[in-house]
matplotlib code that plots the C-alpha trace (Angstrom):
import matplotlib.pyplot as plt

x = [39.5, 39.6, 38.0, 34.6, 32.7, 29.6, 27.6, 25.5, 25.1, 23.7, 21.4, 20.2, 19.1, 17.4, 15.4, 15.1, 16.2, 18.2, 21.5, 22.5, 26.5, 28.6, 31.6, 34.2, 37.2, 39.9, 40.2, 43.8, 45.4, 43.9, 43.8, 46.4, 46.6, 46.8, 45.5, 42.5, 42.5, 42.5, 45.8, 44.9, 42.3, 41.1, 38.1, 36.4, 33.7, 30.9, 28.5, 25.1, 24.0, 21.0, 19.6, 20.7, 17.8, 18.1, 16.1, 18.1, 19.3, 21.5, 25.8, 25.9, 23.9, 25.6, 28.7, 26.7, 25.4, 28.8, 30.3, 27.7, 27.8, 31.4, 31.2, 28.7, 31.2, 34.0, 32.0, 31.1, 34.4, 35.9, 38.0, 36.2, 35.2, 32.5, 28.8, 26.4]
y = [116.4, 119.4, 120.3, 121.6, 124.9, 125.1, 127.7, 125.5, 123.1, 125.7, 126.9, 123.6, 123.0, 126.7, 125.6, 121.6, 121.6, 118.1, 118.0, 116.1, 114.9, 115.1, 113.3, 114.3, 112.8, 113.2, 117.5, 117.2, 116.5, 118.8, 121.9, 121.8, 123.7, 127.4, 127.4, 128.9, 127.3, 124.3, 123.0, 120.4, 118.0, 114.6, 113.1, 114.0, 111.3, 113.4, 110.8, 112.4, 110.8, 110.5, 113.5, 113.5, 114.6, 117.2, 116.9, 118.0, 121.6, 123.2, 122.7, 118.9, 118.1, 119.8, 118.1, 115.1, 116.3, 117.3, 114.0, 112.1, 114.1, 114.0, 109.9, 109.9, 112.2, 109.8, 106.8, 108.9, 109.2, 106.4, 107.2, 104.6, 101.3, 100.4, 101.3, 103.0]
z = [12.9, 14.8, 17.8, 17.0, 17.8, 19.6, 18.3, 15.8, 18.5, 20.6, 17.7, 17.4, 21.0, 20.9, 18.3, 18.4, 14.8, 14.2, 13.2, 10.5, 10.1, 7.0, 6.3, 3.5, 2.6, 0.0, 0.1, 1.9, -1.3, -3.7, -0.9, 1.3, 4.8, 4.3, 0.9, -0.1, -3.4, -4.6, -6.3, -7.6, -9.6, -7.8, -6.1, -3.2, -0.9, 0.5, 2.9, 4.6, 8.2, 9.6, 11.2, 14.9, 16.8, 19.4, 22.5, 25.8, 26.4, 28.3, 28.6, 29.6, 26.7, 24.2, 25.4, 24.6, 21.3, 20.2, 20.7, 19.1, 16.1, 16.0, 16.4, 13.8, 11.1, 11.7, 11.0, 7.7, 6.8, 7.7, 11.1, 13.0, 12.2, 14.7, 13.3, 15.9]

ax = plt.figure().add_subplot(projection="3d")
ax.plot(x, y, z, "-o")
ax.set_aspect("equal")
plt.show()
């Protein structure tokens, strides 16, 4: 995954709304990098987290946020193996 942006984590802390992750897996096939459209027919695995509350504000806690978001999506996709 790449690294992610901020913005919506920012947005989130504003306004205490909870994040919630989503993990999909199997679009590198059918759209490959630089193309807008997919080339192909196959299936795709779309997994919904539990919403991530948000509770802290400033910098150090979006640091926080972020990474435990991010841990959450790659548990949802199946990047790492150890359930939180």
């Amino acid at each position: 995954m790449l690294p992610f942006k901020t913005g919506g984590f920012s947005l989130a802390q504003r306004t205490g709304v909870p994040i919630i992750p989503v993990g999909i897996r199997g679009t590198g096939p059918l759209q490959p990098e630089g193309c807008f459209v997919p080339k192909s027919k196959g299936l795709v695995h779309i997994r919904i987290g539990r919403p991530v509350p948000v509770t802290e504000k400033g910098p150090p806690a979006r640091t926080r946020l972020v990474n435990e978001v991010r841990g959450h999506i790659e548990e949802l996709v199946g990047l790492c193996e150890t359930p939180r």
